[in-house]
C-alpha positions as CSV (number, residue, x, y, z in Angstrom):
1,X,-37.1,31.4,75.2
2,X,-33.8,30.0,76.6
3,X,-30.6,30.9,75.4
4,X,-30.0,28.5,72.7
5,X,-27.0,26.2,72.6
6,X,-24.3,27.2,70.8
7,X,-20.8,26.1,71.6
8,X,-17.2,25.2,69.7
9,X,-16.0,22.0,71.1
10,X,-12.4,20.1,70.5
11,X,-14.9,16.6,71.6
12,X,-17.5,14.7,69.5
13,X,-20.7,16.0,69.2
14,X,-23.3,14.0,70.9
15,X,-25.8,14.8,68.2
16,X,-28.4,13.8,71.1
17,X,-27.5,16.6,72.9
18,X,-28.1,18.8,70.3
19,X,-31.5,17.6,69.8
20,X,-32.8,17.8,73.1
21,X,-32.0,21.5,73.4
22,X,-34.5,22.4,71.0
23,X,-37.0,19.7,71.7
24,X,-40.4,19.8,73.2
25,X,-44.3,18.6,73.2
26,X,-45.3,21.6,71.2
27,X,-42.7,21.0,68.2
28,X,-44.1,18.4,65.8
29,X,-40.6,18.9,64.1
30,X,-36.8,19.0,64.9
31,X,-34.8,19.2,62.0
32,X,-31.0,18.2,62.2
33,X,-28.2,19.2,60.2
34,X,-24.9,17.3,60.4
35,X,-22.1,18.3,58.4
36,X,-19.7,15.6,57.9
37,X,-15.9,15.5,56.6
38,X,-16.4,14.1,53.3
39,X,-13.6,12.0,51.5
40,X,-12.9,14.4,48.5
41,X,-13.1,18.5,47.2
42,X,-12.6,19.7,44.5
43,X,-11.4,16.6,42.6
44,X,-8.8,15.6,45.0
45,X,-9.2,12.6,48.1
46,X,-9.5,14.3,51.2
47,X,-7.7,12.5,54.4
48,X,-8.6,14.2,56.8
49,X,-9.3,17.8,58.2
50,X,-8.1,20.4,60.9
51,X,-10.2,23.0,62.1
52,X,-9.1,26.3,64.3
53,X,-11.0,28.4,66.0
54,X,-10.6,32.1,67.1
55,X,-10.6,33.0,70.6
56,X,-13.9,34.3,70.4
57,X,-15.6,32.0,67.5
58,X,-18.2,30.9,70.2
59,X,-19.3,34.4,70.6
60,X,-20.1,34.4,67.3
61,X,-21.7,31.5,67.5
62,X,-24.0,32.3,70.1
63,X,-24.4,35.5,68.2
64,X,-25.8,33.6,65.3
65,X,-28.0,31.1,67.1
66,X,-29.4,33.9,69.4
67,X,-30.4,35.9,66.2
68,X,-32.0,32.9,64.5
69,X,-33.7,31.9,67.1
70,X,-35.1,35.9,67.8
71,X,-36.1,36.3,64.0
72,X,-37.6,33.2,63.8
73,X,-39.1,32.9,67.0
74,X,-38.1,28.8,67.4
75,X,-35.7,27.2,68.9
76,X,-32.2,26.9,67.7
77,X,-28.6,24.6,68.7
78,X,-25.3,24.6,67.1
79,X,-22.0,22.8,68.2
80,X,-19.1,23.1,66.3
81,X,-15.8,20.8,66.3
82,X,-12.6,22.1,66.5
83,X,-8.9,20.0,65.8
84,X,-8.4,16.9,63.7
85,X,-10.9,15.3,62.0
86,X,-11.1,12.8,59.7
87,X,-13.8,11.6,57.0
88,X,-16.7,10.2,58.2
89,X,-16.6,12.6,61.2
90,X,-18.9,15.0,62.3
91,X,-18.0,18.9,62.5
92,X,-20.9,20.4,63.1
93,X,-24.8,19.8,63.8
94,X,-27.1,22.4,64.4
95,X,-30.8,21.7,65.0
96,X,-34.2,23.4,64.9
97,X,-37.6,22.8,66.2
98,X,-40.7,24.5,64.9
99,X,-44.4,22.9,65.2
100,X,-44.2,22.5,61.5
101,X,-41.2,21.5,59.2
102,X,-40.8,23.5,56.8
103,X,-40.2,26.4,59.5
104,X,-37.7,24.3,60.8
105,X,-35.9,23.1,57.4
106,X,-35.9,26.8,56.5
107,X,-34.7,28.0,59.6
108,X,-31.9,24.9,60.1
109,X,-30.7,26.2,56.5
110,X,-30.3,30.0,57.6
111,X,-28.9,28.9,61.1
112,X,-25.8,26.9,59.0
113,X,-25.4,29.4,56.0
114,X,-24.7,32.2,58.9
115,X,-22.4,29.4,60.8
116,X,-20.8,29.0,57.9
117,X,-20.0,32.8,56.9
118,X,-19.8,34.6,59.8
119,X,-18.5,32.3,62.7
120,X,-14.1,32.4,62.8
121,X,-13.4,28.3,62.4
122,X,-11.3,28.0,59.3
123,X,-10.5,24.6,57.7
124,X,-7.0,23.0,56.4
125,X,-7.9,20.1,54.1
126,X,-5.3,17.6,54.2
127,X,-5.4,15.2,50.7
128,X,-4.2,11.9,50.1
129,X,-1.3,12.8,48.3
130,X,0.1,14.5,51.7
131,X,-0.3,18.2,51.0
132,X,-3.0,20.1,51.9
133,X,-4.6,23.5,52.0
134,X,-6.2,26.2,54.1
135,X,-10.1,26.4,52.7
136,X,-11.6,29.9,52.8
137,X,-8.4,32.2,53.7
């Protein structure tokens, strides 16, 4: 198997991209996961977000993807957005492939829970009202 694609990226994600790394004739399913900046947390109206990235977040990243992809034995992508961002946009999409999809819906949901915890990218949520706050810290 490859080594999957993972990166951190301050461009768009071409979610097509992300597909084709893990695509192929013997996977009846690729599952995507597109996390999206949403327009409100936590009761308040979300504007917009910023996200930073520590030097070496895309280590971790490929850390993450080259684990899933070991323990699971499919194929596994993950590209990350970093900078400003506002709702409506796309931060991350991480895909799987499996010849089945329930291996992939199961796997895709590991892949982002262990993006989500264990990769350096933290979030600043800026609200409608002007201020904003640092998610996670």
């Amino acid at each position: 198997m490859n080594e999957p694609l993972a990166q951190i990226s301050k461009d768009r994600i071409d979610i097509d991209i992300v597909e084709a790394a893990v695509a192929g004739p013997e996977h009846g399913a690729v599952v995507l996961f597109s996390g999206v900046v949403r327009n409100h947390d936590g009761g308040h109206a979300v504007s917009a977000l910023e996200y930073q990235a520590h030097p070496d977040a895309e280590k971790f990243l490929r850390t993450c993807c080259a684990e899933v992809a070991a323990q699971s034995g499919l194929p596994v992508a993950a590209v990350h957005r970093v900078g400003d961002l506002v709702v409506g946009d796309i931060a991350l999409v991480a895909a799987v492939a499996s010849p089945h999809r329930a291996e992939a819906f199961a796997t895709c949901a590991t892949l982002v829970e262990r993006i989500k915890s264990e990769v350096p990218i933290w979030k600043r949520q800026h609200f409608a009202t002007g201020t904003s706050e640092w998610v996670g810290l």
